[in-house]
C-alpha positions in Angstrom: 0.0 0.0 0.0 3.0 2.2 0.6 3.9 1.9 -2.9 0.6 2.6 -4.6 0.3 5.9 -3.0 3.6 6.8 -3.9 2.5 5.6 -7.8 -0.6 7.7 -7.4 1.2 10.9 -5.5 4.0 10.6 -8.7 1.3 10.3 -11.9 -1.4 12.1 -10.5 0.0 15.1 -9.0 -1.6 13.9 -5.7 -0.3 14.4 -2.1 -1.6 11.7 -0.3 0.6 10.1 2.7 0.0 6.8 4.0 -0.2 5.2 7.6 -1.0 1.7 9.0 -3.8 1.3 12.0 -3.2 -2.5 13.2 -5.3 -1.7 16.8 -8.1 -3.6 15.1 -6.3 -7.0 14.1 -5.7 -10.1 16.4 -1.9 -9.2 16.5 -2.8 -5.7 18.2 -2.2 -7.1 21.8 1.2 -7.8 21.6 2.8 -5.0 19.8 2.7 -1.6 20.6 0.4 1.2 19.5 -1.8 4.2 20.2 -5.6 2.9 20.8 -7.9 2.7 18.4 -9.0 5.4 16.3 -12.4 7.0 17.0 -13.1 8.0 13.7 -13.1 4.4 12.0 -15.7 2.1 11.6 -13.5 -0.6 11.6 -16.2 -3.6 10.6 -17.7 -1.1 7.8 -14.2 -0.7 5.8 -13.7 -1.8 2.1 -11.3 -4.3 1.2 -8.6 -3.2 -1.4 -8.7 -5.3 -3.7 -6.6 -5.3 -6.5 -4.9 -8.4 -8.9 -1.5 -9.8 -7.5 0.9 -8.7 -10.3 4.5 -8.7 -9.9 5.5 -4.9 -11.1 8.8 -2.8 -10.5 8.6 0.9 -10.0 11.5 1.6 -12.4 9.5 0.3 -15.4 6.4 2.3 -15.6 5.9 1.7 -19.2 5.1 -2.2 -18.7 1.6 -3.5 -19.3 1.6 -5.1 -15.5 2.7 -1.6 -14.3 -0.4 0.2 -16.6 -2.9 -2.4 -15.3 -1.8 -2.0 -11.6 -1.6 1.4 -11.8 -5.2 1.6 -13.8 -6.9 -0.8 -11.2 -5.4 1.8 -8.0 -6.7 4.8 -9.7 -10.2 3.4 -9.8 -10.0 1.9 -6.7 -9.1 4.8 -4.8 -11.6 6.6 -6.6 -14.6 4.1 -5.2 -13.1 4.5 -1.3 -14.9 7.4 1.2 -13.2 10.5 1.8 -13.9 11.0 5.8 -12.4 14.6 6.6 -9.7 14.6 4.4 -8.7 10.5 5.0 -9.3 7.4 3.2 -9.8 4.9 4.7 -9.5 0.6 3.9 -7.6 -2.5 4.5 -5.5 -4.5 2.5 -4.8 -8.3 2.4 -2.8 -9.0 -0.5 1.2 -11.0 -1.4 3.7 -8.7 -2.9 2.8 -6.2 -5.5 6.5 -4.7 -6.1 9.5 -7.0 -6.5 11.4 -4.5 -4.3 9.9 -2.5 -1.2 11.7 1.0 -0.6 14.1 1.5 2.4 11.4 4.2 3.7 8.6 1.8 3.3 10.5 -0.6 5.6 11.1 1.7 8.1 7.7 2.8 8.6 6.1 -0.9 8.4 9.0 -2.0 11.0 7.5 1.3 13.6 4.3 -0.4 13.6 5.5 -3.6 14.5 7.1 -3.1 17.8 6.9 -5.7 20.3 4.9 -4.7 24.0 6.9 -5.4 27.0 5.4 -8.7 28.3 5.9 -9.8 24.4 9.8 -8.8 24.6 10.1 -10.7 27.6 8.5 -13.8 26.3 11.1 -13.3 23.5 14.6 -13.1 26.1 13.0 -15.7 27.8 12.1 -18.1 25.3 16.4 -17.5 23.7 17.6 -18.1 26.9 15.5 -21.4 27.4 16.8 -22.2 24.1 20.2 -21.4 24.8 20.2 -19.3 21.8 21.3 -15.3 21.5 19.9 -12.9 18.6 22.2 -12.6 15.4 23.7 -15.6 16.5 21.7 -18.5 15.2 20.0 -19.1 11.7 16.2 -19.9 10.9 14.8 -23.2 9.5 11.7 -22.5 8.4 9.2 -25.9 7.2 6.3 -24.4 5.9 4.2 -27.3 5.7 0.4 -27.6 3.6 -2.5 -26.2 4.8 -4.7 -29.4 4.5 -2.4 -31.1 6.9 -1.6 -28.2 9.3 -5.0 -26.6 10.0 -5.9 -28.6 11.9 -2.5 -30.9 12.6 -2.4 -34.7 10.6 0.2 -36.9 10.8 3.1 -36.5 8.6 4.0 -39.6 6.3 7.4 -41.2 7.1 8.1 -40.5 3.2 7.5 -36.6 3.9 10.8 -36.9 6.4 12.5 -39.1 4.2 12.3 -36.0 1.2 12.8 -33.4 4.0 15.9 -34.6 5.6 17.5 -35.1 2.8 16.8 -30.9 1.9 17.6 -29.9 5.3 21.1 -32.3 4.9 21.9 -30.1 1.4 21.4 -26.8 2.8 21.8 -26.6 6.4 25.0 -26.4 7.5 26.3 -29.0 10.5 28.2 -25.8 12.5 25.2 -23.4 12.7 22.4 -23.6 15.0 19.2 -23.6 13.3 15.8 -22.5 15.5 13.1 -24.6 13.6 9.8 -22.2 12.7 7.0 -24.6 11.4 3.8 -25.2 11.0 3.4 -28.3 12.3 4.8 -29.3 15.3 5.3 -32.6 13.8 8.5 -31.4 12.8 10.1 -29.7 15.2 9.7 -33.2 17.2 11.5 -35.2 14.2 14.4 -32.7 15.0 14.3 -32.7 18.4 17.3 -35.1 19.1 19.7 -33.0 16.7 21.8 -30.9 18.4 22.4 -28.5 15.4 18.5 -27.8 15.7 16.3 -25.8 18.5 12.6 -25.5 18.4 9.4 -24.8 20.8 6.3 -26.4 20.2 3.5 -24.2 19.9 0.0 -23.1 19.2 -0.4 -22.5 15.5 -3.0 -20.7 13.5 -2.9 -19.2 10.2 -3.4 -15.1 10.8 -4.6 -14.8 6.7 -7.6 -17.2 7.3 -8.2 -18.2 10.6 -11.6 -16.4 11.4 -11.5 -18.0 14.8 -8.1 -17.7 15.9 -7.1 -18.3 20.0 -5.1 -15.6 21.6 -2.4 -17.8 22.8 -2.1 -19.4 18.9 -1.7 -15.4 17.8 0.5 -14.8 20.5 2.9 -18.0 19.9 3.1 -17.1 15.9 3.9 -13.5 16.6 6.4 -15.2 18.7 7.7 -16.7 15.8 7.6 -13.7 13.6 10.0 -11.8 16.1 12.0 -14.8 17.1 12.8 -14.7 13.4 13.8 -10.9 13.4 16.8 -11.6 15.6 17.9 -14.4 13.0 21.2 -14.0 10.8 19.3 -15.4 7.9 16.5 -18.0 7.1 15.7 -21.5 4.8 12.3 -21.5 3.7 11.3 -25.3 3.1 7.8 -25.5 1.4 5.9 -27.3 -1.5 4.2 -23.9 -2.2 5.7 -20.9 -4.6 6.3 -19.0 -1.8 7.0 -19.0 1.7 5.4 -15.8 2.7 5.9 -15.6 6.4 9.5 -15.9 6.5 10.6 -14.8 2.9 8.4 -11.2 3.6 9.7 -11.3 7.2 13.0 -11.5 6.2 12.6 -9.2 3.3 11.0 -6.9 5.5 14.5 -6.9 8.3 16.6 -7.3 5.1 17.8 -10.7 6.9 19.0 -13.0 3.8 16.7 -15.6 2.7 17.0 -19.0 0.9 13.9 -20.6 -0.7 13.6 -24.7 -1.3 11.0 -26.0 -3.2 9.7 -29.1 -1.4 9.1 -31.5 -4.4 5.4 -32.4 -3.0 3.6 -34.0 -6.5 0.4 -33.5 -4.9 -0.2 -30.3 -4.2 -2.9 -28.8 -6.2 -4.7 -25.6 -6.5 -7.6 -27.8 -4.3 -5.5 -27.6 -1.3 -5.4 -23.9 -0.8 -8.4 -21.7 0.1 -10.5 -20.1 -2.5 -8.8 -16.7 -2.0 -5.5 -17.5 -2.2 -5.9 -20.1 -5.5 -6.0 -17.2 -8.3 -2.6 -15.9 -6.6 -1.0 -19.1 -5.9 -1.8 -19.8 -9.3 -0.1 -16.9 -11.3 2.9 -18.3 -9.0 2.7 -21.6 -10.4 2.7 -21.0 -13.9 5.8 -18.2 -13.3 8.2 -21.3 -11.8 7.1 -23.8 -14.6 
């Protein structure tokens, strides 16, 4: 969103400035903020919606760039003006192929972690034994179907996934496992190389019914990452959004592995997500 008013401010002479409210999402309690705004109807807001196109700012004269920049213009033209603000939400994967330094620095202010939340976070390194920019990040992004709610994984799923972690991890780093399912983090509990917490899980994108403590123990996650030196993504989708746009987001370096999973399908994944999975799909063939 930071990016599409800087598109509009830049072709149509606008002066708009942008600013995130996150008081109104499950993640509100455990990082920091200012209350809730009085002046929104939070329940009453418009989703933005808009196609997921890949698009670069430097190369405005592409027909992804045109489309995008067509569908923002009429968007923002159908959203209330409330005393001088507009007001919406977005739920959407990466627009730009690059977010601006700025951009960063403002969606990094927002995400600040409350007290109590930064003391779960020394607390739950030290029970680890682990200290931030000292360890690396496996992250096994595992598939929905099997992870919401938690099935047993096959032996063959191990089999395939040991032999990726063996190619890229490396047998002198410490790895902190981020998953899923907790299902692996047990298989790796006997390596030494390889630290991990089992947790509540819940997927913040879909879950409509999410418990506090599942929110609480993935935002966990999400900063646990941020003190990382750099992450693996493991996962049999096209992307492995919550640690590659973590990492993109802390500039932390980021590898991706494709998990060679023949069955996925676009069937697996929710309706909302299968028209963007599916663009992703046909770019990696």
């Amino acid at each position: 969103m930071c990016q599409f008013i800087s598109m509009m401010n830049k072709h149509c002479n606008t002066n708009i400035t942008f600013d995130m409210d996150l008081t109104n999402h499950p993640i509100a309690k455990y990082i920091i903020h200012s209350g809730s705004n009085p002046n929104i109807a939070y329940p009453t807001l418009d989703e933005f919606k808009i196609n997921t196109i890949n698009i670069n700012d430097k190369t405005p004269d592409t027909p992804e760039y045109q489309t995008m920049f067509e569908e923002i213009v009429n968007r923002m033209n159908s959203i209330k003006l409330y005393n001088g603000v507009y007001y919406g939400f977005c739920c959407k994967y990466e627009i730009y192929s690059e977010i601006k330094e700025s951009d960063k620095v403002l969606i990094r202010s927002k995400l600040l972690p409350t007290p109590s939340m930064v003391n779960l976070i020394n607390d739950t390194l030290s029970k680890l034994s682990l200290r931030e920019k000292e360890f690396s990040v496996l992250h096994v992004r595992c598939l929905d179907n099997v992870s919401f709610p938690p099935k047993p994984l096959s032996e063959s799923y191990f089999v395939t996934l040991d032999r990726l972690v063996k190619k890229h991890c490396k047998p002198s780093k410490k790895y902190l496992i981020l998953s899923n399912h907790n299902g692996v983090k047990e298989f790796y509990k006997s390596n030494p190389n390889f630290y991990s917490r089992n947790s509540l899980i819940c997927h913040l994108g879909l879950d409509t019914n999410q418990k506090d403590d599942a929110t609480r123990d993935t935002m966990l996650d999400f900063f646990l990452l941020t003190c990382a030196t750099d992450c693996i993504g493991i996962t049999p989708y096209g992307v492995c959004g919550f640690s590659q746009e973590t990492c993109k987001l802390y500039d932390i370096p980021f590898t991706y592995v494709k998990f060679p999973d023949t069955n996925i399908t676009l069937a697996h994944l929710p309706p909302a997500q299968r028209m963007a999975y599916d663009m992703i799909f046909r770019k990696q063939k």
